[in-house]
C-alpha positions as CSV (number, residue, x, y, z in Angstrom):
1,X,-16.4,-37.8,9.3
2,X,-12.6,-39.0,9.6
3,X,-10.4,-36.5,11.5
4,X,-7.3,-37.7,10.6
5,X,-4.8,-36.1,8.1
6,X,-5.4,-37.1,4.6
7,X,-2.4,-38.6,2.7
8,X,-2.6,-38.9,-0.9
9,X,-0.5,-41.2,-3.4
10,X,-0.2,-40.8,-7.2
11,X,1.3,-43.8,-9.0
12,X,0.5,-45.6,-12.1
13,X,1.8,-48.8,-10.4
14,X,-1.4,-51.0,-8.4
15,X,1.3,-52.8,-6.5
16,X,3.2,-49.9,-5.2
17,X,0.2,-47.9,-4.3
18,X,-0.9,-51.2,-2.2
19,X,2.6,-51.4,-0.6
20,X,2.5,-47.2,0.7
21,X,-1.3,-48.2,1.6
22,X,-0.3,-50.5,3.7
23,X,1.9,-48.9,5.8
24,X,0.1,-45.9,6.3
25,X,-4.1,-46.9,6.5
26,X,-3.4,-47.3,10.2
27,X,-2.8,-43.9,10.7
28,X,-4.1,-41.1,7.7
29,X,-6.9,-41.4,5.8
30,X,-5.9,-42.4,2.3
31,X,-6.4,-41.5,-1.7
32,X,-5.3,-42.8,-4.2
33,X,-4.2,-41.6,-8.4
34,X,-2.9,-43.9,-10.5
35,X,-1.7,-40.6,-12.8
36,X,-1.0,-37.2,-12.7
37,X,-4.4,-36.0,-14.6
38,X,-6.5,-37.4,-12.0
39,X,-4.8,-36.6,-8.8
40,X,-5.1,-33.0,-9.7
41,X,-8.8,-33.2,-10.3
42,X,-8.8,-35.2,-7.1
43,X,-7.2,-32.4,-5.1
44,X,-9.6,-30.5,-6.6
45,X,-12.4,-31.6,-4.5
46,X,-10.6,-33.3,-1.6
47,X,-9.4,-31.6,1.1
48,X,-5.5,-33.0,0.8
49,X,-2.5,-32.7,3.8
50,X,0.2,-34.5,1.8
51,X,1.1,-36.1,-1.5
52,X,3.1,-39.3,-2.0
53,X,4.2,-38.5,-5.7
54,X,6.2,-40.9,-7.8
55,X,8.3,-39.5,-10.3
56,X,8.1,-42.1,-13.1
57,X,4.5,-42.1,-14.8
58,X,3.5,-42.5,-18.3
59,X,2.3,-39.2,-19.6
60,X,2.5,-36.6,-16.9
61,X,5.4,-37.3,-14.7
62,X,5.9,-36.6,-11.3
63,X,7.9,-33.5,-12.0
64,X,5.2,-31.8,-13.5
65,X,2.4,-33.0,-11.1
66,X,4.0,-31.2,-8.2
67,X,4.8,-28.1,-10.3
68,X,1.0,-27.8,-10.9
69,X,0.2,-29.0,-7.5
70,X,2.1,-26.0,-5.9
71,X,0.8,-23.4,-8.3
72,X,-2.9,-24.9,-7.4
73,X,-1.8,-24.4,-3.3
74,X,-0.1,-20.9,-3.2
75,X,-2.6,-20.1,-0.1
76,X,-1.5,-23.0,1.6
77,X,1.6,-25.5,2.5
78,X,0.8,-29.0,0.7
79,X,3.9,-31.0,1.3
80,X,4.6,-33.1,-1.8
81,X,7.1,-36.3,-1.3
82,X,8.6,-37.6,-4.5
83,X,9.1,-41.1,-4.5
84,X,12.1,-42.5,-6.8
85,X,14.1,-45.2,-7.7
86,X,16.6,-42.4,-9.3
87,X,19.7,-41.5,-7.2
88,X,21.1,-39.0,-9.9
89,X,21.5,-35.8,-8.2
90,X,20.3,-33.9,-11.3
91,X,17.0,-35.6,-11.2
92,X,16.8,-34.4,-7.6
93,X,17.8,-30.8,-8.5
94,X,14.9,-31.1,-11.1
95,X,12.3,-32.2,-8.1
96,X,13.5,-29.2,-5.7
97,X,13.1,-26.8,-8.6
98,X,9.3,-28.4,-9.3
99,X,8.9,-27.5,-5.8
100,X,9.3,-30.9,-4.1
101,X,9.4,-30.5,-0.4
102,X,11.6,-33.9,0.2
103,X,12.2,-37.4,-1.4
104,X,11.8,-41.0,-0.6
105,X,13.7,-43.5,-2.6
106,X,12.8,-46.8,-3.7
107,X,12.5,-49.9,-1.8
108,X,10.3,-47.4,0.6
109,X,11.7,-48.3,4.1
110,X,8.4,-48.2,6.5
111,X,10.0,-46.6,9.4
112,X,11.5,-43.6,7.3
113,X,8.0,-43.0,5.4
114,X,6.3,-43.0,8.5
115,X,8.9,-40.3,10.3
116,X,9.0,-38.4,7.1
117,X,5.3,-38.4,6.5
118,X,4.4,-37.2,10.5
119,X,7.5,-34.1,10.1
120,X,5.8,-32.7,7.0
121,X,1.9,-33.0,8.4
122,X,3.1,-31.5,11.4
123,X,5.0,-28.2,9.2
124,X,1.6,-28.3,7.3
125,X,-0.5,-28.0,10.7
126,X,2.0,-25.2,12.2
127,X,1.4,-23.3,8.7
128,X,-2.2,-23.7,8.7
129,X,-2.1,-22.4,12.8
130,X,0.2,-19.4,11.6
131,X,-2.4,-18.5,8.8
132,X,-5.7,-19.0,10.8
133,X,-3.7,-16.4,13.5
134,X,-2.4,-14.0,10.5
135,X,-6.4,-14.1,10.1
136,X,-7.4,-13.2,13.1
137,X,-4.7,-10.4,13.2
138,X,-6.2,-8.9,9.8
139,X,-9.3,-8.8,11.3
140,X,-8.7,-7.4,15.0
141,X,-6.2,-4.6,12.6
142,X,-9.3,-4.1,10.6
143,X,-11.4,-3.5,13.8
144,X,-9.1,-1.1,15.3
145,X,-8.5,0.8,12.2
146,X,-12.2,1.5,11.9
147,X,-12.5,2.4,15.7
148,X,-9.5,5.0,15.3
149,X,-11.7,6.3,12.2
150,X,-14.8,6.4,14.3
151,X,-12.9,8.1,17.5
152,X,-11.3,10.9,15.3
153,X,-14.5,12.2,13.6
154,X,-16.4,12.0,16.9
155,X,-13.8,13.5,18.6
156,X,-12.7,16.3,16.5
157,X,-16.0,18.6,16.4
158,X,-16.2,18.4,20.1
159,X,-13.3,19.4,20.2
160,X,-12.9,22.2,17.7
161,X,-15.7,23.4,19.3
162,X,-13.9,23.2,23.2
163,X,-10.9,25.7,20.8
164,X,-13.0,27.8,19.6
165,X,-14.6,28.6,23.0
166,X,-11.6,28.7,25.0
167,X,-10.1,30.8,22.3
168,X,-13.5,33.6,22.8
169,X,-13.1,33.1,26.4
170,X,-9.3,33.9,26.6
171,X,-10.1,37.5,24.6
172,X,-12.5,38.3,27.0
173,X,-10.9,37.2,30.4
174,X,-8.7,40.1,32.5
175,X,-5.1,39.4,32.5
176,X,-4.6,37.4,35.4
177,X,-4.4,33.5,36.8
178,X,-7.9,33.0,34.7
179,X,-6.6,33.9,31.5
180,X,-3.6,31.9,32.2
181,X,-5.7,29.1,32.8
182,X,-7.6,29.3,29.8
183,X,-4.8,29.2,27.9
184,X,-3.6,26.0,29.3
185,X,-6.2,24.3,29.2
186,X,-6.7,25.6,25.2
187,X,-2.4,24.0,24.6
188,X,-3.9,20.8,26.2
189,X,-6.8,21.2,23.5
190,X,-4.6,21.9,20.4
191,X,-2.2,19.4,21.7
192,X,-5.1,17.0,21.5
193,X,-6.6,17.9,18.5
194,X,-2.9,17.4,17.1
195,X,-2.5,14.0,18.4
196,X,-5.7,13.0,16.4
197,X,-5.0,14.9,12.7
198,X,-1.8,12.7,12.9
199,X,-3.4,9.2,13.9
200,X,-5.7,9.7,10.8
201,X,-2.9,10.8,8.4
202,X,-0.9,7.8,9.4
203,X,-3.7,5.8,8.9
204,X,-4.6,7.3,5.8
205,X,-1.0,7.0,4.6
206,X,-0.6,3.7,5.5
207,X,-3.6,2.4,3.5
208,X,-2.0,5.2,0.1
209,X,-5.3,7.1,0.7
210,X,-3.8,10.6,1.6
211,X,-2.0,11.2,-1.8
212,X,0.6,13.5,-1.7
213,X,-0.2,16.3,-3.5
214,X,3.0,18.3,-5.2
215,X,2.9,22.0,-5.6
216,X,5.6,25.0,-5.8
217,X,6.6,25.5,-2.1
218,X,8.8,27.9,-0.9
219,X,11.2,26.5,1.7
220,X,11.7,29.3,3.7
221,X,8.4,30.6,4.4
222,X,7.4,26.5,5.5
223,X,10.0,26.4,7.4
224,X,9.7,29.7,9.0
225,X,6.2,28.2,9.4
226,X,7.1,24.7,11.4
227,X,9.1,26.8,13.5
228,X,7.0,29.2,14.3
229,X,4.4,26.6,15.9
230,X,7.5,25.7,18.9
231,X,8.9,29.1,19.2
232,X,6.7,29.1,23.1
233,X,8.3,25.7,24.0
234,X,11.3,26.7,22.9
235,X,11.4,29.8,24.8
236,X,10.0,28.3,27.6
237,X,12.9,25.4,27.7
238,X,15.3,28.2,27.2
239,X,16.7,26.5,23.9
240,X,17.6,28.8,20.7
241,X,16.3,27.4,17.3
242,X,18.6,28.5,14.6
243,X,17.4,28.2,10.6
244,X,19.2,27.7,7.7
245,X,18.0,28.0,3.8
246,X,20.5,26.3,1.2
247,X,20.1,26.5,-2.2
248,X,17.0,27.2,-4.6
249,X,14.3,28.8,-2.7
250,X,10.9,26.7,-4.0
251,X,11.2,22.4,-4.7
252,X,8.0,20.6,-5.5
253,X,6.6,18.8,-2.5
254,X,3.5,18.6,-0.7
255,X,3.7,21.5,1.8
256,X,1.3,20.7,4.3
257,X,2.8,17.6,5.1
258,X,6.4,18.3,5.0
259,X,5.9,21.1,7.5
260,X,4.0,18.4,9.3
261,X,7.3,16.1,9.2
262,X,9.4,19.6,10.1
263,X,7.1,20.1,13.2
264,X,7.6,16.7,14.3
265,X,11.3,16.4,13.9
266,X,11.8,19.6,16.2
267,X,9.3,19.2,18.7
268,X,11.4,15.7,19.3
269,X,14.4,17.4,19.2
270,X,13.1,19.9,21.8
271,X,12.0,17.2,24.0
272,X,15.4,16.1,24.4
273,X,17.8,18.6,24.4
274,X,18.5,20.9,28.0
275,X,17.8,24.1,28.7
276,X,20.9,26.3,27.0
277,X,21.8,24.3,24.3
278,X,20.7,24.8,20.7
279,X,18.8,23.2,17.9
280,X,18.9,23.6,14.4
281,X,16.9,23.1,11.5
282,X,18.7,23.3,7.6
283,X,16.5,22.8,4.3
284,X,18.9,22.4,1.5
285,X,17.5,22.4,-2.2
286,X,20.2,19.6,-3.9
287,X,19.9,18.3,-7.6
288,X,17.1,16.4,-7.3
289,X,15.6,16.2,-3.7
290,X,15.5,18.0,-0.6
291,X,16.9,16.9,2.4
292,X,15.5,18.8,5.8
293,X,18.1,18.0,8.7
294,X,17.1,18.8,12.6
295,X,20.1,18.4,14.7
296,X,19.7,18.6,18.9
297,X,22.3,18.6,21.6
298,X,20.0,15.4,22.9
299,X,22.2,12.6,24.6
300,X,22.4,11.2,21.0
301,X,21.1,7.5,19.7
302,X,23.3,4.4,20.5
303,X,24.2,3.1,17.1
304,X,21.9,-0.1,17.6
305,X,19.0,1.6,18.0
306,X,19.0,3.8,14.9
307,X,17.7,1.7,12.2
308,X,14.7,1.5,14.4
309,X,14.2,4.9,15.5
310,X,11.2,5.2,12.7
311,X,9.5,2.6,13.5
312,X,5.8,2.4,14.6
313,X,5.2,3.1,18.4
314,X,9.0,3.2,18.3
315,X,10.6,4.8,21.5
316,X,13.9,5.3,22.8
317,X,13.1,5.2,26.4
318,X,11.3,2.2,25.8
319,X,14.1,0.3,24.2
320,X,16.5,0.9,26.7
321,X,13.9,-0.7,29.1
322,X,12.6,2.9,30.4
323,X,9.6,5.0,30.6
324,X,8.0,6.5,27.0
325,X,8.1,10.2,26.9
326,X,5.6,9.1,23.5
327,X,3.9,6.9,21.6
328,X,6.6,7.0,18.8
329,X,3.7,8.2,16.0
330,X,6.0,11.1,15.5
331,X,8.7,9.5,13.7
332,X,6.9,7.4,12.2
333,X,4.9,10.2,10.6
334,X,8.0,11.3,9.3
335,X,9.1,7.9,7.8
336,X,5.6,7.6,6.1
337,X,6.0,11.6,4.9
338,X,10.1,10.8,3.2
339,X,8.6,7.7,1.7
340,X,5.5,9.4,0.3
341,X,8.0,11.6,-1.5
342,X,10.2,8.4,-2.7
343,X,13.1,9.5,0.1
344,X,13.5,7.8,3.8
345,X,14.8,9.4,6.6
346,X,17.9,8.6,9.1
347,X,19.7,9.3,12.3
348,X,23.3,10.6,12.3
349,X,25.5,11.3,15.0
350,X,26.1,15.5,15.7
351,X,29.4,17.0,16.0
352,X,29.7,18.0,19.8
353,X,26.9,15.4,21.2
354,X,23.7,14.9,20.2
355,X,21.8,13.7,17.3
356,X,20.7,14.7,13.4
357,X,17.3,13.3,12.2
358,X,18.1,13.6,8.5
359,X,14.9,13.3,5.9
360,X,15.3,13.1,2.2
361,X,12.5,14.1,-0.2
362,X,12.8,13.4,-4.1
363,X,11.4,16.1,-5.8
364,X,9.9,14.4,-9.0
365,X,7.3,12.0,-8.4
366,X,9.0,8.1,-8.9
């Protein structure tokens, strides 16, 4: 079978298609139409890199051959040359909007059909490279998406299990370094088990599988609720959590995941700010959203690194060149929570140093 790149031209002219044939049978392979109708029942059934289209043709003209030869190759780049004797620039303007990718004019000069003809096989080689990778990358995604599915259902009854235990042996342990053990070891299991639910939700979110679910929530008792689950680390660093209610008491959200987005917000906030200082968490009710703000006393977030601070494995520490203190699901939780809830989320600079990680949640479904 010939391997080289296939070059077909469309004219109702014998003479010119022996001319173009002549300069180019060296190199491509070569087909040829002597009218719109059957070069696009050729490119049908032949595998095609480029079309040498002449505008001028009795019937269907050129124009309207490459419109229907781009709407037959949306899945692919098919560079389509005009070829015209016409120098009027609204004829060209009507070539580009037909979706012409370039234009040769008559006399063809050899030279510049040969240049132009090896620039456009080589942009349809790079996009056919590109798509083949974009391919691959689907399918490795694919892979990996069903190996974090298969990793968190093996790995979360073994688990529950390892909590539950540790959580009977802790009641029955004396008070004493034991005990305190146990209940180490039973963080390091909740912390795990943690890590997990939220790699599935994101997943799940990602793909529009976890629906969010709207219901009557009171804001104060899920906030009260976020908190409460970093009260210890809070105490332990020494940093006072202060709450704030504004507004109606109950919006319509999904609960379980807005506390989710809450918990998130101030165990990052935590992370970062020093022993001493203060955090605080506000809910406030407006017209027709909610908007949850978590301010730290942090070092704050340079100004270029903000609109990326939701991304996907997105990390300070690891955008200034540094060490991750985390994998950067967290915020990206939150993004995926705000946009569930047709809002977005933002980072804003706190009066007196630090940073506010500002979420907006509509409360009518779009």
């Amino acid at each position: 079978m010939d391997g080289r790149a296939c070059v077909l031209i469309v004219d109702d002219e014998e003479r010119n298609r022996t001319l173009v044939r002549a300069m180019l049978r060296d190199q491509y392979r070569i087909l040829e139409s002597e009218n719109g109708a059957a070069a696009l029942e050729l490119l049908q059934r032949e595998n095609v890199d480029l079309v040498l289209l002449d505008v001028m043709m009795p019937g269907m003209t050129g124009y309207e051959v490459c419109k229907r030869v781009k709407e037959m190759q949306l899945q692919s780049f098919l560079p389509v040359l005009l070829i015209t004797a016409l120098s009027d620039q609204e004829q060209k303007n009507m070539g580009l909007q037909a979706g012409a990718d370039d234009f040769l004019a008559k006399p063809v000069d050899r030279r510049e059909l040969l240049l132009r003809v090896r620039s456009f096989l080589r942009h349809r080689a790079q996009d056919m490279l590109i798509r083949l990778q974009l391919k691959k990358l689907t399918t490795l995604q694919t892979a990996k998406d069903e190996m974090l599915s298969l990793m968190v259902h093996d790995l979360r009854s073994p688990l529950s299990g390892i909590i539950a235990h540790l959580s009977i042996l802790i009641d029955e342990l004396p008070e004493g370094e034991p005990r305190e053990d146990a209940r180490a070891a039973l963080r390091g299991a909740d912390a795990m088990l943690k890590s997990l639910e939220e790699s599935l939700q994101i997943r799940l979110l990602e793909e529009g599988q976890l629906p969010i679910t709207r219901s009557s929530v009171d804001l104060g008792s899920l906030l009260n609720e976020a908190v409460a689950t970093l009260t210890a680390v809070a105490r332990r660093k020494g940093v006072e959590v202060s709450t704030a209610v504004e507004g109606q008491a109950k919006a319509s959200l999904d609960g379980k995941l807005v506390r989710r987005a809450i918990e998130n917000l101030l165990g990052n906030a935590l992370k970062y700010t020093p022993g001493g200082r203060d955090v605080s968490v506000t809910v406030r009710h407006l017209l027709d959203a909610v908007e949850v703000d978590v301010a730290d006393r942090g070092p704050g977030i340079p100004a270029e690194l903000k609109a990326g601070m939701f991304e996907k494995f997105g990390s300070v520490e690891a955008k200034k060149g540094g060490a991750r203190k985390g994998f950067g699901l967290g915020l990206y939780l939150v993004k995926l929570v705000a946009e569930g809830h047709a809002g977005g989320a933002q980072v804003l600079d706190r009066e007196g140093g630090g940073a506010v990680f500002r979420v907006r949640l509509a409360t009518k479904a779009a």
